[in-house]
C-alpha positions in Angstrom: 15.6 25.6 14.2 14.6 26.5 10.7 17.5 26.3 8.2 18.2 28.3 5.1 19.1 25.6 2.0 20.6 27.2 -0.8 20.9 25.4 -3.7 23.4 26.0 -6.4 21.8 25.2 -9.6 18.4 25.0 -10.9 19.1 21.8 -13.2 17.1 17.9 -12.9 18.6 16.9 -9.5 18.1 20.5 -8.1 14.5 20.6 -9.1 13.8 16.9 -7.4 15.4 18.2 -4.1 13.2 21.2 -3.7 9.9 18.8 -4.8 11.5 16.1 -2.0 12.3 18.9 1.1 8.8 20.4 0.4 7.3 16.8 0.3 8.4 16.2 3.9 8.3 19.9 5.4 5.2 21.2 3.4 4.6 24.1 5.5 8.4 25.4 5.0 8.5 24.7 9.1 12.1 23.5 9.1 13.8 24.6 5.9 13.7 27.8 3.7 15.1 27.4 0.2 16.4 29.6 -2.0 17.6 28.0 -5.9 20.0 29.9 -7.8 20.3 28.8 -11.3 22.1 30.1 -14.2 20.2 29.6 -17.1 17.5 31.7 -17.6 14.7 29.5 -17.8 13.1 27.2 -15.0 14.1 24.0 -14.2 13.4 21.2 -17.5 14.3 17.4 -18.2 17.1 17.4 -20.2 16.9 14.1 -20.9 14.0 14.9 -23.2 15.9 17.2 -25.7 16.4 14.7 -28.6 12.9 15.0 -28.1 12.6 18.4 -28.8 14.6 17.9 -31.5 12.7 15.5 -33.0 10.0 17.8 -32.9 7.8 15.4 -30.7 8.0 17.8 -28.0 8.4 22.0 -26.7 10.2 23.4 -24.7 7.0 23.6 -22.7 6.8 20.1 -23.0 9.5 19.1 -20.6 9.3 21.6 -17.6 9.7 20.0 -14.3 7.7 22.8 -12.2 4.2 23.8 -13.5 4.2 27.7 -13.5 4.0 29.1 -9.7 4.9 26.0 -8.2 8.1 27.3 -6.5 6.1 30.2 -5.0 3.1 27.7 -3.6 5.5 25.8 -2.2 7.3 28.5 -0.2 10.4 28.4 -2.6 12.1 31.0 -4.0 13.6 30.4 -7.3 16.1 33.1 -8.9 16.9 32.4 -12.7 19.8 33.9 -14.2 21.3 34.2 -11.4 24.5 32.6 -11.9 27.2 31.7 -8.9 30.2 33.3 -8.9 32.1 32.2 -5.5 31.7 30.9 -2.0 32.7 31.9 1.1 32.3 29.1 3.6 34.2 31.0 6.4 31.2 33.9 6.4 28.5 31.3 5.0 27.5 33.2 1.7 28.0 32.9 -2.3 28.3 35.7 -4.6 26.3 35.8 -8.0 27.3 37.5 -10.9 25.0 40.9 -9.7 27.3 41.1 -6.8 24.5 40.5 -4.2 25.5 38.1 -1.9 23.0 35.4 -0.4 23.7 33.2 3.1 23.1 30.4 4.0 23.0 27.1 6.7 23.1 25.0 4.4 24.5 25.2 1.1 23.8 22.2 -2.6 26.1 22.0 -5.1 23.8 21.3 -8.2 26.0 22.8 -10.7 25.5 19.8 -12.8 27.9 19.2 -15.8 29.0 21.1 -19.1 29.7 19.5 -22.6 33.2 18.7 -23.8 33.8 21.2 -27.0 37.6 21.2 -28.1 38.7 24.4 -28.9 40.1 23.0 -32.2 36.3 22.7 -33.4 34.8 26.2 -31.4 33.4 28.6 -33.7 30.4 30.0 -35.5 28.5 26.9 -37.0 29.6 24.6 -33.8 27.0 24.2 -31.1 27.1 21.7 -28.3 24.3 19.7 -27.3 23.2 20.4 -23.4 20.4 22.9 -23.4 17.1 24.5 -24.5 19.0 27.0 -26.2 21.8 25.1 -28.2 18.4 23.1 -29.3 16.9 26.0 -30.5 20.4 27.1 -32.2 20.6 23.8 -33.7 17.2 23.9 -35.3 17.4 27.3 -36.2 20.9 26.6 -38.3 20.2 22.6 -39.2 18.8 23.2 -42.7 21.3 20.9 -44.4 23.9 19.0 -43.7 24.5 18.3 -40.5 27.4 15.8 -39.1 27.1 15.0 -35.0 30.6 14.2 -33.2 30.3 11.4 -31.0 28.6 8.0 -30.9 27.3 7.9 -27.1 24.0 8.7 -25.9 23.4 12.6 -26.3 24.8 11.9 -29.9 22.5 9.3 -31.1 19.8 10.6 -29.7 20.4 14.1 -31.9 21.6 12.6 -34.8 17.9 10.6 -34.6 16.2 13.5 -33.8 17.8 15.3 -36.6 17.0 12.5 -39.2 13.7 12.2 -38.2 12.6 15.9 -39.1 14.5 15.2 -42.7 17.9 16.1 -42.0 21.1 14.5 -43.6 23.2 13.5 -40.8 26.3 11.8 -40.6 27.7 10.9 -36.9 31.1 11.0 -36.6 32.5 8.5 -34.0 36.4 8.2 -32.9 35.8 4.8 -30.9 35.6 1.1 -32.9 31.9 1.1 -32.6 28.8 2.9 -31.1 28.1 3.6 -27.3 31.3 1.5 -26.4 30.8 2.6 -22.5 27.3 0.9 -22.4 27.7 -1.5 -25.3 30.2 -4.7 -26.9 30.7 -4.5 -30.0 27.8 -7.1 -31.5 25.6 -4.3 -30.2 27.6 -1.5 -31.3 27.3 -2.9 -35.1 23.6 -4.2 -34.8 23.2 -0.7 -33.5 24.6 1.2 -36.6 23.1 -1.0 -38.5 19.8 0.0 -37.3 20.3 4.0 -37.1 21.7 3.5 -41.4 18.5 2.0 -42.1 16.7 5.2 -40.3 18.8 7.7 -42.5 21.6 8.0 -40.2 24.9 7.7 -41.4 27.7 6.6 -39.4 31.7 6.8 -39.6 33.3 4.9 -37.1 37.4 5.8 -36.5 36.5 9.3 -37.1 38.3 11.8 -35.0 37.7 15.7 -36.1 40.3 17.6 -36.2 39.1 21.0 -37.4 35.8 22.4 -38.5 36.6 24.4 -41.9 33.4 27.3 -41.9 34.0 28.7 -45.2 34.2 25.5 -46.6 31.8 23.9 -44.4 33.7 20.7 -44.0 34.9 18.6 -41.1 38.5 17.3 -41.5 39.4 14.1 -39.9 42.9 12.6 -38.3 42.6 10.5 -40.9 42.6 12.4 -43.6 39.3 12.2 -44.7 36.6 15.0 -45.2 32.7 15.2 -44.2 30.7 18.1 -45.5 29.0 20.3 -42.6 27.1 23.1 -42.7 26.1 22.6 -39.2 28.3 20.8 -36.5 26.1 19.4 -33.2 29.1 18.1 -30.8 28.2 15.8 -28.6 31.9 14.1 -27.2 31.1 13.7 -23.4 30.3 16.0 -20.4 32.5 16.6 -17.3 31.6 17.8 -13.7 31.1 21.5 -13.3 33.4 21.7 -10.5 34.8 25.1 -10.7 32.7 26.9 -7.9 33.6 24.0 -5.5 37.3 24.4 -6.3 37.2 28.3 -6.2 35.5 27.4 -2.6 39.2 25.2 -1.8 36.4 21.8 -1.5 38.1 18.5 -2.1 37.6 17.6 -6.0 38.7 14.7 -7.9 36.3 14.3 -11.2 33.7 15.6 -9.5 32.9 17.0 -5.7 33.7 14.6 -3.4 30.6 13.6 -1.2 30.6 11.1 1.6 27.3 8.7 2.3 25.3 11.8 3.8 26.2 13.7 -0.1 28.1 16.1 2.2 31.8 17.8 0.9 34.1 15.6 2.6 36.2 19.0 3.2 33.0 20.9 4.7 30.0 19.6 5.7 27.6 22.1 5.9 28.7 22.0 1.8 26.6 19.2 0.1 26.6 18.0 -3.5 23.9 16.0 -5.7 23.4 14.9 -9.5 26.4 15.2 -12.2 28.7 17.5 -10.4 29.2 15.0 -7.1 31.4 12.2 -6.6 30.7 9.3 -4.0 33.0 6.4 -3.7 34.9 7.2 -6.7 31.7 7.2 -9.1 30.6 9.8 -10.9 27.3 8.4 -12.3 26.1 11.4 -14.9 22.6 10.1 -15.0 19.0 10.7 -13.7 17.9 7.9 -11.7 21.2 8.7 -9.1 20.7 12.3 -9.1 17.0 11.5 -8.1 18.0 9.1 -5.4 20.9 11.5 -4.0 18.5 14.4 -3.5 15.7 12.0 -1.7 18.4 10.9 0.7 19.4 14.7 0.8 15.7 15.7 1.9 15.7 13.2 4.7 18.6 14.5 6.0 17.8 18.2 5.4 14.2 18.4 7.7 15.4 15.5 9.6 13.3 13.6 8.4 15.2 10.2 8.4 18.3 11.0 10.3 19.5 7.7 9.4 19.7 8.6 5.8 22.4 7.2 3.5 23.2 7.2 -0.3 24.9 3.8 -0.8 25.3 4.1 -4.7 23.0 3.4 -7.3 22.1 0.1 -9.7 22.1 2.4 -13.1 20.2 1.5 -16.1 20.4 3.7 -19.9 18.3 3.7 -22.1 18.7 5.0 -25.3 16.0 7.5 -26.4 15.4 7.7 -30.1 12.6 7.1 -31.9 11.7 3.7 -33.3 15.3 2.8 -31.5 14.4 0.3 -28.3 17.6 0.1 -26.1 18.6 -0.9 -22.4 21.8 -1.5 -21.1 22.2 -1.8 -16.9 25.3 -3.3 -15.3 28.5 -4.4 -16.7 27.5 -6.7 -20.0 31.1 -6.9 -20.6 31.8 -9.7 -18.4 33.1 -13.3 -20.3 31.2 -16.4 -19.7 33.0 -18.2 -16.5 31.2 -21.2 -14.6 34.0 -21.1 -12.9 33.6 -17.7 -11.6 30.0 -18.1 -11.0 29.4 -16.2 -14.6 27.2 -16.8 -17.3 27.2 -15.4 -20.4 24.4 -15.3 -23.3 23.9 -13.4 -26.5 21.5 -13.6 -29.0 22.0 -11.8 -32.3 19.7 -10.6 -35.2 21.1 -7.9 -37.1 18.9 -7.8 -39.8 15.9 -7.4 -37.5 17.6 -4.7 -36.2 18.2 -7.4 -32.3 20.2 -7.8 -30.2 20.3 -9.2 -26.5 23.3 -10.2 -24.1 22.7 -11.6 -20.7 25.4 -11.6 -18.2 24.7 -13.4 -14.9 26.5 -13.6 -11.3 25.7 -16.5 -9.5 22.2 -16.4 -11.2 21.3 -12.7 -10.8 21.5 -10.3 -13.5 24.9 -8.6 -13.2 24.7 -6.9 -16.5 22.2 -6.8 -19.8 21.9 -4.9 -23.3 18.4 -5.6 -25.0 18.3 -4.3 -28.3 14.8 -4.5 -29.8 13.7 -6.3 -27.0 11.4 -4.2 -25.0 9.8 -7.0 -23.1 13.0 -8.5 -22.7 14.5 -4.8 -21.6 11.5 -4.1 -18.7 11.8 -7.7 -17.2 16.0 -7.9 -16.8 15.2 -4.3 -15.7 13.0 -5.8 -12.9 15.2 -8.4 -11.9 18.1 -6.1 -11.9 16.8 -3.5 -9.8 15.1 -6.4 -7.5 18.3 -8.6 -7.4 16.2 -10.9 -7.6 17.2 -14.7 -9.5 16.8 -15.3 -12.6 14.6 -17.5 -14.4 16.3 -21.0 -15.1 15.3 -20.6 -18.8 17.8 -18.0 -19.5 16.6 -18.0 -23.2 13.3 -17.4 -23.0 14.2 -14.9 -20.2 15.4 -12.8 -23.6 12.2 -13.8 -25.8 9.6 -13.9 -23.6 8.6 -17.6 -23.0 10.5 -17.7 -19.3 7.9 -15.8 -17.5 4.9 -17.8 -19.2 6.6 -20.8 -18.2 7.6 -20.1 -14.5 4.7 -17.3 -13.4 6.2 -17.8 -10.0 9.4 -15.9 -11.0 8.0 -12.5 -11.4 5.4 -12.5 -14.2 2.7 -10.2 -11.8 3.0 -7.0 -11.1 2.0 -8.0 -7.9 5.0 -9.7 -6.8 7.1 -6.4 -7.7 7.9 -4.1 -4.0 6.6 -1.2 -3.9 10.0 0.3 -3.9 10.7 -0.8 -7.8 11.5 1.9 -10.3 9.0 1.2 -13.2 9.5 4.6 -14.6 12.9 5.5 -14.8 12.7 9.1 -16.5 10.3 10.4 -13.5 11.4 8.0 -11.1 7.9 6.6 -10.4 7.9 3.6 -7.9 4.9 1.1 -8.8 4.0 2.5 -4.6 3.1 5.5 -6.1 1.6 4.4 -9.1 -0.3 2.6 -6.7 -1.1 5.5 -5.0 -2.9 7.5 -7.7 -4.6 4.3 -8.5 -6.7 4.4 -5.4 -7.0 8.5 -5.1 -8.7 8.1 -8.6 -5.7 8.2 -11.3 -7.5 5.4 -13.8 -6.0 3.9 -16.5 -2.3 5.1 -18.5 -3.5 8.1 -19.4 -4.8 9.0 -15.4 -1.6 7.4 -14.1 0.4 9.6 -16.3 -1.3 12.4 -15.3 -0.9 11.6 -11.6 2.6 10.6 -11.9 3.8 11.8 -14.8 5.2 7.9 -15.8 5.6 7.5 -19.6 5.9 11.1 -20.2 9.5 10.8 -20.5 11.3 8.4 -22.9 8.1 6.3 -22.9 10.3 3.4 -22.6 7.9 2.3 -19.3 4.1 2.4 -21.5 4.0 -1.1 -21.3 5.1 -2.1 -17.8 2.6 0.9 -16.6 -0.3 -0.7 -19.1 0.5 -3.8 -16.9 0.6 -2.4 -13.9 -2.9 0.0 -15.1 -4.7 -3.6 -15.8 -3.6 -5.3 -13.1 -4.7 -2.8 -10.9 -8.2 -2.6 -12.8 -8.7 -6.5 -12.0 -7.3 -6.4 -8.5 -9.2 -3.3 -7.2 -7.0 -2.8 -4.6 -7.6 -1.1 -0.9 -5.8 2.1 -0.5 -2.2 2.3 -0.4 -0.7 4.8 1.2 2.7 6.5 -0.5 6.1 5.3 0.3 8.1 8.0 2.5 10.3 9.5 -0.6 8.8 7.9 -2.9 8.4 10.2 -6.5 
């Protein structure tokens, strides 16, 4: 029986489940979908913003559907079409046209929305989420410019500011940068680093108020930072308000069993930022991605058997001429007696900084700080759970691999299930795969894929993969079920 899938939302994780149902019912024999998103514009990768920003790329830069795709693909996409309400009882929700749409089967993709105390609202305060706040803040960012909050979406601004000749202060409440993904030798290394790029930081620096005919920003602490353009960037949380309007069970986000199904209605199902599974709300790409292929199976049948069971999560930071991993929980202390080790290996002047923390000789958690090599292999062995290298050192400057080839120097010894591009979630199976269908060297394979067209962090482990591949000349390789 054919279903109708409606999916609420036309953000990242929306946009992978439609490519994911139509890669295993091509013909739109078992599901009909229907995406309702808000914005206006079709689906893009927000994690490429501070890109646009930067002025590296456009808006049309970092669409995730080539124009007509949706319609070749028998879906129907509806922007601006923003969901109001649902009514499980009759199956339907309401949009804000008052036309009402049913379905079998309904996605909560609703995503997240930026934290913006209403102490700070007002003219000359935009958040930092979309297209449009982008273009709002490079229409107004033509002096100075002061970015509240130290994590990921703020760094990544406050670079992309700088970099186009902007004076930018970040304004940070916590003790020291990215304190979620980072300890505090990499917090300060990390400052460090975006000062010497034209980025000023304040640490301890809570804002209070936003003063517009004055243009400054008053602190808790008394001090003052001259604005004429405030870009906040203090957190996200869970768009929950349609599933709670619908009486689903919410905690941060929608709670979702294994199957990504409401645990209050299951013909209700929730992916990306907005869903909660096992107390997790993961906020990032690469789970998003892996919720909606486990979705898909379950969707067209495909894999009945279909399970999310969490996801190994990786950041990297993406600014410009600003290499940084983090993956696991680096926080852990050094404990043989637990099983633990812990290693760290500081450079601040040359901008480095690495700490290895190992469980019973697996990567349990890692930062790499101007360690790119460093960041792609811990990656690997992360992902892989594989064990490490018994030269932990050189596992962080480079000599471990050279030295024990056996561990995982070739790309050959990767599955085909590892994650070399994170960004596009690109297995090296599919790289693989447009390999032998003709995709030749990085520039074929990131047409093919679209690996390295994200935060670019991946160009090298691709390049590897790209010669390897040249020397090998390998047989066809068919693609992995679900893998994209």
């Amino acid at each position: 029986m054919r279903r109708h899938v409606v999916v609420a939302g036309y953000g990242m994780a929306a946009a992978r489940l439609v490519e994911e149902l139509r890669l295993r019912d091509p013909d739109a024999e078992r599901v009909a979908v229907t995406v309702l998103g808000a914005e206006e514009v079709p689906a893009y990768n927000r994690v490429l913003l501070s890109g646009v920003l930067a002025g590296g790329l456009t808006a049309g830069d970092i669409g995730l559907h080539r124009p007509g795709w949706p319609a070749a693909h028998g879906v129907e996409v509806r922007t601006g079409s923003r969901v109001l309400a649902v009514d499980r009882d009759r199956r339907c929700v309401a949009l804000a046209s008052g036309e009402e749409v049913g379905y079998d089967r309904l996605v909560l993709a609703t995503g997240s929305t930026p934290r913006l105390p209403a102490r700070l609202g007002g003219p000359g305060v935009v958040a930092f989420r979309t297209l449009a706040d982008c273009a709002e803040i490079l229409g107004a960012a033509t002096g100075r410019v002061v970015v509240l909050g130290g994590g990921l979406l703020g760094l990544e601004a406050a670079r992309g500011l700088a970099g186009r000749g902007g004076d930018v202060t970040v304004a940070h409440p916590g003790t020291h940068l990215m304190e979620r993904q980072l300890d505090a030798g990499a917090g300060r290394v990390l400052a460090r680093t975006l000062t010497g790029l034209g980025v000023r930081v304040r640490l301890g620096a809570l804002a209070t108020r936003y003063d517009r005919p004055a243009r400054e920003v008053h602190l808790a602490d008394g001090g003052v930072l001259p604005a004429d353009l405030v870009v906040v960037a203090a957190g996200v949380r869970p768009e929950v308000g349609l599933a709670r309007g619908a009486g689903l069970a919410v905690g941060r986000g929608v709670l979702v069993d294994d199957r990504l199904r409401s645990v209050t209605d299951p013909r209700v199902a929730a992916v990306g930022d907005c869903a909660e599974h096992r107390g997790v709300v993961y906020g990032l790409v690469q789970p998003a991605w892996e919720q909606a292929t486990v979705l898909a199976d379950l969707l067209t049948g495909a894999d009945g058997a279909a399970r999310y069971r969490g996801s190994r999560t990786v950041t990297r930071l993406k600014a410009r001429d600003v290499d940084l991993a983090a993956m696991g929980d680096p926080h852990a202390a050094d404990d043989p007696a637990a099983g633990v080790e812990a290693l760290e290996l500081a450079d601040p002047s040359g901008g480095r900084y690495a700490r290895l923390v190992l469980r019973d000789g697996r990567v349990a958690g890692a930062i790499a700080l101007g360690f790119p090599a460093a960041a792609a292999r811990l990656t690997q062995l992360y992902d892989t759970d594989r064990p490490a290298p018994t030269d932990r050192l050189g596992l962080l400057v480079g000599g471990a691999f050279r030295a024990e080839p056996h561990e995982a120097e070739s790309p050959a010894r990767l599955p085909d299930r590892a994650v070399v591009c994170r960004c596009n979630t690109v297995t090296k199976g599919r790289l693989v795969a447009a390999w032998t269908a003709g995709a030749r060297g990085l520039a074929g394979l990131a047409e093919a894929t679209r690996a390295t067209t994200g935060c670019g962090g991946c160009t090298e482990a691709v390049c590897g993969l790209a010669e390897w591949l040249d020397r090998a000349d390998p047989a066809p390789v068919a693609i992995e079920e679900g893998a994209a």
